[in-house]
C-alpha positions as MATLAB code, in Angstrom:
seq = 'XXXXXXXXXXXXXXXXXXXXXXXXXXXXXXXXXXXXXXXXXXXXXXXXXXXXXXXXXXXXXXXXXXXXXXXXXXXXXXXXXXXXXXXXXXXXXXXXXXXXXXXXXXXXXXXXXXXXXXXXXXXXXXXXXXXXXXXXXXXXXXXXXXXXXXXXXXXXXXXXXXXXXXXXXXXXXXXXXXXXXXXXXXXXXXXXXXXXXXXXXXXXXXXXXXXXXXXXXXXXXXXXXXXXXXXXXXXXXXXXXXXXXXXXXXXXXXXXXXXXXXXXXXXXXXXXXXXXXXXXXXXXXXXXXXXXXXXXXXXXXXXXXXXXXXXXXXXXXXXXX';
ca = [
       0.000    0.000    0.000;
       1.398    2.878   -1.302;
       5.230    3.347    0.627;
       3.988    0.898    3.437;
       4.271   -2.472    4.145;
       2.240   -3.359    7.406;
       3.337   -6.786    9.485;
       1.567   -8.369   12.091;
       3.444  -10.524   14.088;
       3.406  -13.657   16.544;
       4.637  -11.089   18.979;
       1.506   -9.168   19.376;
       2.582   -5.715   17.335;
       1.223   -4.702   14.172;
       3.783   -2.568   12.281;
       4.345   -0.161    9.676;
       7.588   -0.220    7.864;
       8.870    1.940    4.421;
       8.339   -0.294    1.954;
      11.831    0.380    0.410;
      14.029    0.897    3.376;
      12.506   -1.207    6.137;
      12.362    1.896    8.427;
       9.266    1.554   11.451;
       7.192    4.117   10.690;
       4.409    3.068   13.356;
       3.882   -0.110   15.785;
       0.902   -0.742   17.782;
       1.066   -3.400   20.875;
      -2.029   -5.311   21.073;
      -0.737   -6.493   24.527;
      -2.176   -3.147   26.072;
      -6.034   -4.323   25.006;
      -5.603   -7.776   26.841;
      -4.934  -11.569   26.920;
      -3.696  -12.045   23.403;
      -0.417  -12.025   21.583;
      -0.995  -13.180   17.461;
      -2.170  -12.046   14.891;
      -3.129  -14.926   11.720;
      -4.581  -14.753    8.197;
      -3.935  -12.128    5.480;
      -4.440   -8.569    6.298;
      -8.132   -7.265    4.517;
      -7.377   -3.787    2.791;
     -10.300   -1.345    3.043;
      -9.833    1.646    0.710;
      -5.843    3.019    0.535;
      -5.188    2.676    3.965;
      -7.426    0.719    6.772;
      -5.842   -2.449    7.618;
      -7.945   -4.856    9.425;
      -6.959   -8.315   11.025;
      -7.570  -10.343   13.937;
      -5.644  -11.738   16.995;
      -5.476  -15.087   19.265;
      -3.961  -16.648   22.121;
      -3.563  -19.468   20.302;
      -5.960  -22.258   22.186;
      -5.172  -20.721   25.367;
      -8.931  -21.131   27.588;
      -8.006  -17.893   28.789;
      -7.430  -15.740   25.858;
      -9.426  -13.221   23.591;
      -9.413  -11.961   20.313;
      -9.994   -8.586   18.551;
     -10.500   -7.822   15.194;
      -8.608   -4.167   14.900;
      -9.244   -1.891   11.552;
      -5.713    0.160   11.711;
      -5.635    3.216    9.735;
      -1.814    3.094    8.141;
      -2.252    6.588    6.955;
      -2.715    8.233   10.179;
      -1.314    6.332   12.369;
      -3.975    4.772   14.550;
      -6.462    2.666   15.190;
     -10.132    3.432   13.404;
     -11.841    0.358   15.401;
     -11.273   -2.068   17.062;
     -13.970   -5.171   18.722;
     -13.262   -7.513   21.232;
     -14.457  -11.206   21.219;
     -14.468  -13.923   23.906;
     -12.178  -16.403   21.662;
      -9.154  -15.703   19.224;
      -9.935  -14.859   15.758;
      -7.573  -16.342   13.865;
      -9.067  -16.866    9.975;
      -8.129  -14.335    7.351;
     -11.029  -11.712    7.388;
     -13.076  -11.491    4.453;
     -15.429   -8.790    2.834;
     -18.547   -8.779    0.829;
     -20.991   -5.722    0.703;
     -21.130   -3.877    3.710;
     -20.014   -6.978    6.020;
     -16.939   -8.948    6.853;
     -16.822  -12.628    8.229;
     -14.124  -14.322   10.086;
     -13.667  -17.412   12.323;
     -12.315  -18.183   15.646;
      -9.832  -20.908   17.110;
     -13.063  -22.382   18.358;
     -15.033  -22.649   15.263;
     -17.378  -19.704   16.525;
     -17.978  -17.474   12.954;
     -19.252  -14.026   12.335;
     -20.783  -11.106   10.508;
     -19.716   -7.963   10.971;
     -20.240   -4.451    9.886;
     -17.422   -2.959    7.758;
     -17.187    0.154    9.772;
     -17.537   -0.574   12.915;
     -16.888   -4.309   13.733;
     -19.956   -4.384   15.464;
     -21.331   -8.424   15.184;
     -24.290   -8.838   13.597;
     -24.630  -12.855   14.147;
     -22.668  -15.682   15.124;
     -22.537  -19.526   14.001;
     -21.130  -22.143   15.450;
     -19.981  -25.141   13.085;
     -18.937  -27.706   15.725;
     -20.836  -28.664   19.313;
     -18.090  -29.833   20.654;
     -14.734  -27.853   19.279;
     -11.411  -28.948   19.793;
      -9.439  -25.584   19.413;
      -7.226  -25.165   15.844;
      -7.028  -22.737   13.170;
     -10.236  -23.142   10.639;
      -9.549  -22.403    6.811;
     -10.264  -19.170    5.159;
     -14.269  -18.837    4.344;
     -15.313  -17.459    1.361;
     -18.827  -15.831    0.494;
     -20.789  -16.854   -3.120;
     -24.265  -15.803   -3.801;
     -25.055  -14.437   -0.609;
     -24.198  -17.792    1.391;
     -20.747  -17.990    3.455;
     -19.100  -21.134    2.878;
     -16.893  -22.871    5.206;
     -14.886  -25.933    5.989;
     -15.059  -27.069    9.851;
     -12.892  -29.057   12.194;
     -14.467  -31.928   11.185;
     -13.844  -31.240    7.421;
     -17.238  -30.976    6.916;
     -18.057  -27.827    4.354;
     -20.928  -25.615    5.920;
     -23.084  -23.239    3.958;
     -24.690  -20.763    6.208;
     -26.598  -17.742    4.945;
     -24.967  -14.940    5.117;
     -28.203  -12.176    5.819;
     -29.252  -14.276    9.006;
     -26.410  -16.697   10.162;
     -28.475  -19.895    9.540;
     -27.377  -22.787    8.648;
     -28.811  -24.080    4.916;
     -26.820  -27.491    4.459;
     -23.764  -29.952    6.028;
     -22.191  -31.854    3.429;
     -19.359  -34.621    4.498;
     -16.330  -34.293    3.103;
     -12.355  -35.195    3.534;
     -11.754  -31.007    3.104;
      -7.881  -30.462    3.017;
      -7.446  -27.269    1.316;
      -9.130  -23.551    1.679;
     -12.270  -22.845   -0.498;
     -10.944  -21.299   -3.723;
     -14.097  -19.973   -6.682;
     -13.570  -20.327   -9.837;
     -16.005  -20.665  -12.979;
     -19.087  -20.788  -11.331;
     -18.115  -23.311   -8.703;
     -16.379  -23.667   -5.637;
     -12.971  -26.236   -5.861;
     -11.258  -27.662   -2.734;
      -8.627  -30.257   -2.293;
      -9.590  -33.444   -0.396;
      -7.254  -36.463    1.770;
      -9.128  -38.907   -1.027;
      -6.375  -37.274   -3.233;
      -8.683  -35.365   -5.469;
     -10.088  -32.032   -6.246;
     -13.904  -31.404   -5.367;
     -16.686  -29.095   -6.617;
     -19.142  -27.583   -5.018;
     -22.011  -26.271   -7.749;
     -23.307  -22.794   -4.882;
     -26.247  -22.444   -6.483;
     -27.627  -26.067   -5.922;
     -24.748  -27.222   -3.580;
     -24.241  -30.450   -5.361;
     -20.845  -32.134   -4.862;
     -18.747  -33.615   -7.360;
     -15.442  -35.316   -7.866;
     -13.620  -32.339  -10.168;
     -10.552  -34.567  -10.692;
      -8.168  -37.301   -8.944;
      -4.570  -36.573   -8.134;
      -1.561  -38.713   -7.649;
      -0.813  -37.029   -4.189;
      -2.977  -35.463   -1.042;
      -3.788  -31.584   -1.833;
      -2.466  -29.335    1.138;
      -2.607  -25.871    2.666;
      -4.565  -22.979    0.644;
      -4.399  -22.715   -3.712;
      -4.219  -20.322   -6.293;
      -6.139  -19.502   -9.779;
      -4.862  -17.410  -12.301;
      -5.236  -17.923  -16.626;
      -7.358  -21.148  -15.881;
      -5.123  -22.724  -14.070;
      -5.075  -23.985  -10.575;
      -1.746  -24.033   -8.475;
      -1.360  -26.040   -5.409;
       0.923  -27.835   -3.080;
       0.743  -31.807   -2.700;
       2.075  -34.565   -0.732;
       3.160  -37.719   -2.144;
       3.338  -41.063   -0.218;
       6.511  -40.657    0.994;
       5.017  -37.006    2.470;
       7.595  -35.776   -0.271;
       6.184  -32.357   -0.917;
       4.949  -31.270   -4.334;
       4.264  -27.834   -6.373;
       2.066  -28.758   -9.112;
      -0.057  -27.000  -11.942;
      -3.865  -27.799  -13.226;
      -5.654  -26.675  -16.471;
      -8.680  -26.222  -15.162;
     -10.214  -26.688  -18.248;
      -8.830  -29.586  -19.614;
      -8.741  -31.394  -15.760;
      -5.132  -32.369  -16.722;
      -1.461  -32.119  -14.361;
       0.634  -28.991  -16.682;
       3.385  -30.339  -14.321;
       4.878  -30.841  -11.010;
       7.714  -30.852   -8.835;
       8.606  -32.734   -6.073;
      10.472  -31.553   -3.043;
      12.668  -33.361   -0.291;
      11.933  -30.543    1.866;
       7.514  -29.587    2.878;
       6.677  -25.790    1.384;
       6.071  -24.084    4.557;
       4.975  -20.641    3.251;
       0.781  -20.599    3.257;
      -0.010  -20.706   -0.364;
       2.194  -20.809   -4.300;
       2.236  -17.272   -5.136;
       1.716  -16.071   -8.244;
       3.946  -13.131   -9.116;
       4.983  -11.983  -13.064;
       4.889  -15.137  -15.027;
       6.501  -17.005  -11.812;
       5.121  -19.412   -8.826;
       7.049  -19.073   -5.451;
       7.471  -21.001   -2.812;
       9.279  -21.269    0.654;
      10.406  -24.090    3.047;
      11.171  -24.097    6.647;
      15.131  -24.260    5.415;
      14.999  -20.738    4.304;
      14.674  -21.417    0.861;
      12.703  -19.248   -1.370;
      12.381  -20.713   -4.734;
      10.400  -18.980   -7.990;
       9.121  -21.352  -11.072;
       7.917  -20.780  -14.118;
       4.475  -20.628  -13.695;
       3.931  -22.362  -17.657;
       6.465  -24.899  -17.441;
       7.869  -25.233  -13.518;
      11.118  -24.938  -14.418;
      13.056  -23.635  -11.578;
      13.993  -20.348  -12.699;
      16.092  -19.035   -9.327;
      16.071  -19.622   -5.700;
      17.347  -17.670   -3.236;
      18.797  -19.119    0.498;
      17.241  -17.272    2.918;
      17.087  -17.629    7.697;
      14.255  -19.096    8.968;
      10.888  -20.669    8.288;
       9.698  -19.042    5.245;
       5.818  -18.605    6.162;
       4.505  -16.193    3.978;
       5.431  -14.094    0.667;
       3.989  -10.920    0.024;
       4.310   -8.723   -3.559;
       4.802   -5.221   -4.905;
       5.338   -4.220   -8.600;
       8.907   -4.383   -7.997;
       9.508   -6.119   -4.585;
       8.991   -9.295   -2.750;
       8.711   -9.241    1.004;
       9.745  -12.405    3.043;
       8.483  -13.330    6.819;
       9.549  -16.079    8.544;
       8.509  -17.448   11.718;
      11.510  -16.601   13.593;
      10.241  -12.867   13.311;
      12.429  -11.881   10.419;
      11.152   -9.929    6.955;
      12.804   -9.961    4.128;
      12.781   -7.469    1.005;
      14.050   -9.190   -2.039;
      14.802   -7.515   -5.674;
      14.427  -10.535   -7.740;
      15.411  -10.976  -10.858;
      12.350   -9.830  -13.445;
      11.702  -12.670  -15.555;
];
């Protein structure tokens, strides 16, 4: 966002660095607002400058959450909400509303501007605490994958539930074409028609989908794991339901998602390697060695930026394909 880059750490600050020098330009510790110390999933962008994301104490009985809207441009916080359990999904907006989950599969509405609740579901009776997947809302429903990797479609004007389907849900929602495309354990891909929520077998894999994919040009890009839990990067035409290609790792991608970026897919490990392939052939074009557990990979027209779980971020000038 504009000269920014905003971070929010496992250490309980948000912060706002120059995009091209690193320099902290603002930091806000969430530690002063209570029992929390994380903050998970992507950052939402409202307009040029408001920020919003959520916060956790992991599964800690005793922690909260908040969902905060920071406003990078000035320098403080616009809103901010407190909730009896961490939030810890990636916050999501459609219309006026955003939904997010907690680490005890609690989910909500809320308004834009205010963070004010509106409802609240809860996908499991009994929850045992963990991170849910990102949500995603089609057609006015809000559709979800819960602990039990069951995919929930709740209505997103009153919060009530409309159908359960059983599934073996291993990836994040992802829509594309009309339908709605997971990865399941059964080593295939699944779609999910949101109009009349039928479920169908999209296409079998070789390996066991993971973590969250990516669409871009009809094609569907996604980490795997073979049977020897060798880790894979692969490619899909989504048209033709056919593997472009794939490549197989000794070392598990640890950073959240491939990333499309000009032409290229990247991809981190807990090693510190950051590698970049091409995204129509998966050649490796270059790799760079890196400290720490790459986690996630964020993009500018010119820049990549790096974090890794040790608390380091990384600006990288890579070479432009």
């Amino acid at each position: 966002m504009d000269d920014s880059v905003v971070v929010g750490s496992c250490s309980g600050n948000f912060y706002v660095l120059n995009r091209h020098s690193g320099e902290l330009t603002w930091r806000y510790d969430i530690h002063q607002d209570g029992n929390q110390t994380s903050f998970h999933g992507d950052p939402l962008l409202l307009g040029n400058n408001v920020v919003v994301l959520g916060t956790d104490l992991s599964c800690a009985p005793e922690g909260i959450g908040y969902v905060y809207a920071f406003d990078v441009g000035k320098k403080s916080v616009r809103w901010k909400h407190r909730f009896a359990t961490g939030i810890s999904t990636p916050i999501i907006k459609s219309g006026d509303a955003i939904y997010f989950g907690s680490v005890h599969e609690t989910w909500f509405k809320a308004d834009a501007t205010t963070g004010t609740p509106e409802w609240e579901y809860q996908s499991a009776e009994i929850s045992q605490c963990a991170v849910p997947r990102a949500a995603i809302v089609v057609r006015d429903r809000l559709f979800l994958i819960a602990q039990d990797q069951s995919v929930h479609v709740v209505d997103a004007a009153s919060g009530k539930i409309v159908k359960r389907t059983k599934t073996t849900a291993e990836t994040a929602l992802l829509e594309y074409g009309g339908q709605i495309l997971f990865g399941a354990a059964d080593n295939s891909v699944y779609s999910l028609n949101p109009e009349t929520l039928d479920l169908n077998q999209f296409m079998p894999l070789d390996a066991r989908p993971t973590g969250r994919m990516e669409v871009a040009q009809d094609r569907l890009f996604l980490f795997m794991k073979g049977p020897k839990e060798q880790s894979q990067i692969a490619a899909i035409d989504l048209k033709t339901r056919k593997v472009l290609w794939s490549q197989t790792s000794e070392r598990e991608w640890s950073s959240d998602m491939p990333r499309l970026w000009k032409g290229l897919v990247l991809a981190g490990n807990c090693q510190g390697k950051l590698a970049a392939f091409s995204a129509s052939t998966g050649k490796l074009i270059w790799s760079e060695e890196l400290t720490g557990c790459l986690r996630s990979i964020g993009i500018s027209d010119d820049l990549l930026y790096i974090g890794a779980q040790q608390g380091m971020l990384y600006a990288i000038r890579p070479p432009i394909p």
